[in-house]
N, C-alpha and C positions, 0 to 999 in steps of 0.2 A: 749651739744657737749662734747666730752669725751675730755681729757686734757693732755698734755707730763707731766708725774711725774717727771723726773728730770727738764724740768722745772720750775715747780712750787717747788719743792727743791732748785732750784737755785736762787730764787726771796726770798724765805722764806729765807734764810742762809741771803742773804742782807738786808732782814728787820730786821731781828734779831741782827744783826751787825751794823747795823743804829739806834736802837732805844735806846741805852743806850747815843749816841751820842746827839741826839736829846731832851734825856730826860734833860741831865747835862745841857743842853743850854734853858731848857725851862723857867728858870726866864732872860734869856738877850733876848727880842722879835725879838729885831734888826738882833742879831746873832745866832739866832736862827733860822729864817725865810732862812737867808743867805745859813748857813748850808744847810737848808732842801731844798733849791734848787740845794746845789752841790750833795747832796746827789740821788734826784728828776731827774739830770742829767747823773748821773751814771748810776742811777735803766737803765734811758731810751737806753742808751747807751748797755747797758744788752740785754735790752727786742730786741730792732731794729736788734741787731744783732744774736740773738739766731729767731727770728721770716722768718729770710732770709734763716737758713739753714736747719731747722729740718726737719724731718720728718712731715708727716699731722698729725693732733692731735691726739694723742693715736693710731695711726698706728703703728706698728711694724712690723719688716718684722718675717717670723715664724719662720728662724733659729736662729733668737734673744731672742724668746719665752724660759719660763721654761721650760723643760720636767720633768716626774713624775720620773725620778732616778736621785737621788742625783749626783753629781760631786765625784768625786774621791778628790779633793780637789779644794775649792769653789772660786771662779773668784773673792775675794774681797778681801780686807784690812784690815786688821781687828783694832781696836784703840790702839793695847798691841802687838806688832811685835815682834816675835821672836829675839834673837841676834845669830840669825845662819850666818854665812858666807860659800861663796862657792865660789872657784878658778874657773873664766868660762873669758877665753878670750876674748873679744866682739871685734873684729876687725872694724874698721872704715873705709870703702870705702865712694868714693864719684863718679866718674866716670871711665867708663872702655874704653876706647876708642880711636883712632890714635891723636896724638897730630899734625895739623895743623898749617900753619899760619896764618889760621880765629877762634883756639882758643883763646879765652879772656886769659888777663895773668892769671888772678885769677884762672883759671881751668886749668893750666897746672902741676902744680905740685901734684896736686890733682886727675890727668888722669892718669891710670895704662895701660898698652898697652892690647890690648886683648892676646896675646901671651905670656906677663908676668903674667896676672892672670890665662891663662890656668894652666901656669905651677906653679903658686902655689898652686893652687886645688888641682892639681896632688900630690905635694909635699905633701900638707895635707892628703889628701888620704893615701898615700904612708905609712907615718911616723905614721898612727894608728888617726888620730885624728877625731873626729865624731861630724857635725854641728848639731847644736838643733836648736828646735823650742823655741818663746818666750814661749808660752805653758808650755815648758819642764822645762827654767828656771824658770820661775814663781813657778811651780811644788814645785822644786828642793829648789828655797828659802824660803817659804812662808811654806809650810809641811812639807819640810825636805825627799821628794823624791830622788830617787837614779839617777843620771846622766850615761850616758856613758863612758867610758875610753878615757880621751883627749876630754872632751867635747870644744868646741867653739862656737862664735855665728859669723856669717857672717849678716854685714848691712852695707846698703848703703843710703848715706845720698841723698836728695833734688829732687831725682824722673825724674831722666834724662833717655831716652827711649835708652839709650844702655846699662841700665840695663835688659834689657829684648832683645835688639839684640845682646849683645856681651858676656852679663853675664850667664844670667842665661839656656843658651842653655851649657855653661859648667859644672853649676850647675848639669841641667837634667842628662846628662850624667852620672856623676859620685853621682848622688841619693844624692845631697846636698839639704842641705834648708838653709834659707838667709828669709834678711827683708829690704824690700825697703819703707824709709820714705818717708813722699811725702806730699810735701804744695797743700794743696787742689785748693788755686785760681787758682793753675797752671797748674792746670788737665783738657786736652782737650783743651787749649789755644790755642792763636795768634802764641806762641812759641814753635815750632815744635821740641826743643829739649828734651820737658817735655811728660811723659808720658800722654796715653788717658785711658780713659775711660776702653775701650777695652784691653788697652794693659794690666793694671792692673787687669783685671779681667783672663787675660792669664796668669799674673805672676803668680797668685793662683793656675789656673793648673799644672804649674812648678816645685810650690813647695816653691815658695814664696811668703811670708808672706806681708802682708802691716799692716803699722804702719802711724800714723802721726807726721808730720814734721812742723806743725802751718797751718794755714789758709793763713796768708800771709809774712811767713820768717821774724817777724821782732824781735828783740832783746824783749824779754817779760819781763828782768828788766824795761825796760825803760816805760810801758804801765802801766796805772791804775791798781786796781785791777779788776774791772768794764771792762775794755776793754783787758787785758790779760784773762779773765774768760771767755768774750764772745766769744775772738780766738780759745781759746784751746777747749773750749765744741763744738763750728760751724764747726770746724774741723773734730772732732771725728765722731760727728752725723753724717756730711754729708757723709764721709766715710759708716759709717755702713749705711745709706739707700742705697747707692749705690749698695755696697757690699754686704748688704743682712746678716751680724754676727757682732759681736761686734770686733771696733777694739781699744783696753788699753794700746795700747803699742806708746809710745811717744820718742820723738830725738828733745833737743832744740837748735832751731836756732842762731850759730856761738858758741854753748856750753852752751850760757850765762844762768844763774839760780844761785838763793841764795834759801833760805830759805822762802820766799816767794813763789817763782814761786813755787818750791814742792808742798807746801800746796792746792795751787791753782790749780795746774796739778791732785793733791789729788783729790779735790771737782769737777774738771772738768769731773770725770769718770776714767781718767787714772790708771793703776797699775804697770807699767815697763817703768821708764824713763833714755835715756841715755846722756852722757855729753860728752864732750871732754878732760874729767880729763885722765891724762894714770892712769892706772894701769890694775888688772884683779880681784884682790879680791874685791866678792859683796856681800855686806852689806844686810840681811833680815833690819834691822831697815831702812835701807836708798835706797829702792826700786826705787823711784823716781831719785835717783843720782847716777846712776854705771855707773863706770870708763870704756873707750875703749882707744882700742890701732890704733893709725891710721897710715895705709897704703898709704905710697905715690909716685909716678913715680919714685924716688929713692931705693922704698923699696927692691926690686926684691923677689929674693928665698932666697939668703942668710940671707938678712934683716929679710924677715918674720920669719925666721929660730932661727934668735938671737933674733928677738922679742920675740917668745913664751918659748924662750926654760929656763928662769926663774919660768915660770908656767906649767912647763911639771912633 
């Protein structure tokens, strides 16, 4: 039976990192034995949860496949990252939509009216500025590719389906591209206010991008390595079977990430990860951690206006 290679990379990487552990413990039997059941428990913790999302073994879909012409510049990481930097605004939406008295508190400040983000489209538009694609940044950091004039990146956090009825038909309009992250268990749910299946495969006709936002929203300091490794990889995968390409590009849930989660978002497949930190200058060494500027019911035209206009 043919075999998922990044599986079995993912299992090899843990045994490798298990067995020095194992080794230093192999004159205490006691605790040794110990160990290798926390250890034992992890792996399974791994395996359970990588076996629920993937693809069928060694399936891939064909747009995922090599082709025989090189890349222009190649979809990886490399071990020695350049120290390039590039000014790229990455704005932080989360919803677009009428604020109600059946919205949650938590989503009200975070809800931009559809009328205010027309008109800051517009605005952008207006004032010369040109949204990219992850593509484009990745490009731009990693080679040292040339960006547009006022480049920015348009993304919207947690996959709420008025991204697609409020957003991105202003997107279309005005030939924008955007990235909507998006927790996978919440795809096609009980909860009618998360994007389907469907909708996301319409977003791409739009012109928007999908990214992942975790498997299940939870703070990924707080998870094992083991069970933060399974989230982030059953995420990805399951996106790209879906969707039929690869999707590298990641948004972590409430911001939260150290040095750890990187690495682990690293090994998970990913190559473009965003946070909640402000700023706009993005680090080629520090791919996994670029700063967004986040937009909020408060922000309107002028806000966005004084947000960007430091990185203009």
């Amino acid at each position: 039976m043919a075999t998922d290679a990044l599986y079995l990379n993912l299992l090899a990487a843990f045994a490798a990192a298990a067995r020095p552990v194992l080794d230093r413990n192999s004159t205490r039997p006691a605790h040794g034995r110990a160990m290798h059941a926390r250890l034992t428990g992890s792996l399974a913790v791994l395996v359970g949860a990588l076996s629920l999302c993937g693809t069928a073994a060694g399936v891939v879909p064909a747009a995922m496949q090599g082709s025989s012409a090189a890349p222009a510049c190649a979809l990886r990481l490399s071990g020695a990252m350049p120290g390039r930097k590039v000014v790229v605004p990455i704005l932080m939406y989360h919803r677009v939509n009428v604020v109600t008295a059946s919205t949650p508190a938590e989503s009200r400040a975070l809800s931009v009216h559809p009328a205010v983000f027309a008109r800051q489209m517009r605005w952008l538009s207006r004032n010369g500025y040109h949204t990219i694609t992850q593509r484009q940044l990745f490009d731009a950091l990693v080679c040292g590719r040339a960006l547009p004039h006022r480049p920015v990146l348009l993304t919207f956090d947690d996959g709420y389906r008025d991204v697609f009825f409020n957003a991105s038909r202003v997107l279309l309009r005005l030939h924008m591209h955007a990235t909507a992250y998006v927790v996978t268990d919440r795809i096609s749910g009980p909860d009618i206010s998360f994007l389907t299946w469907n909708l996301l495969h319409a977003l791409e006709q739009r012109g928007i991008e999908i990214g992942s936002h975790t498997r299940a929203h939870r703070d990924m300091r707080s998870l094992s390595d083991a069970a933060m490794l399974a989230d982030l990889t059953c995420s990805r995968r399951v996106l790209e079977r879906r969707l039929g390409h690869r999707v590298p590009w990641l948004a972590y849930p409430f911001g939260s990430y150290d040095a750890r989660v990187e690495g682990l978002a690293r090994r998970a497949g990913y190559l473009l990860g965003v946070t909640t930190e402000p700023g706009a200058v993005l680090s080629a060494r520090r791919p996994l951690a670029l700063p967004r500027l986040r937009v909020l019911d408060s922000t309107g035209v002028r806000g966005l206006a004084a947000m960007l206009g430091p990185w203009s």
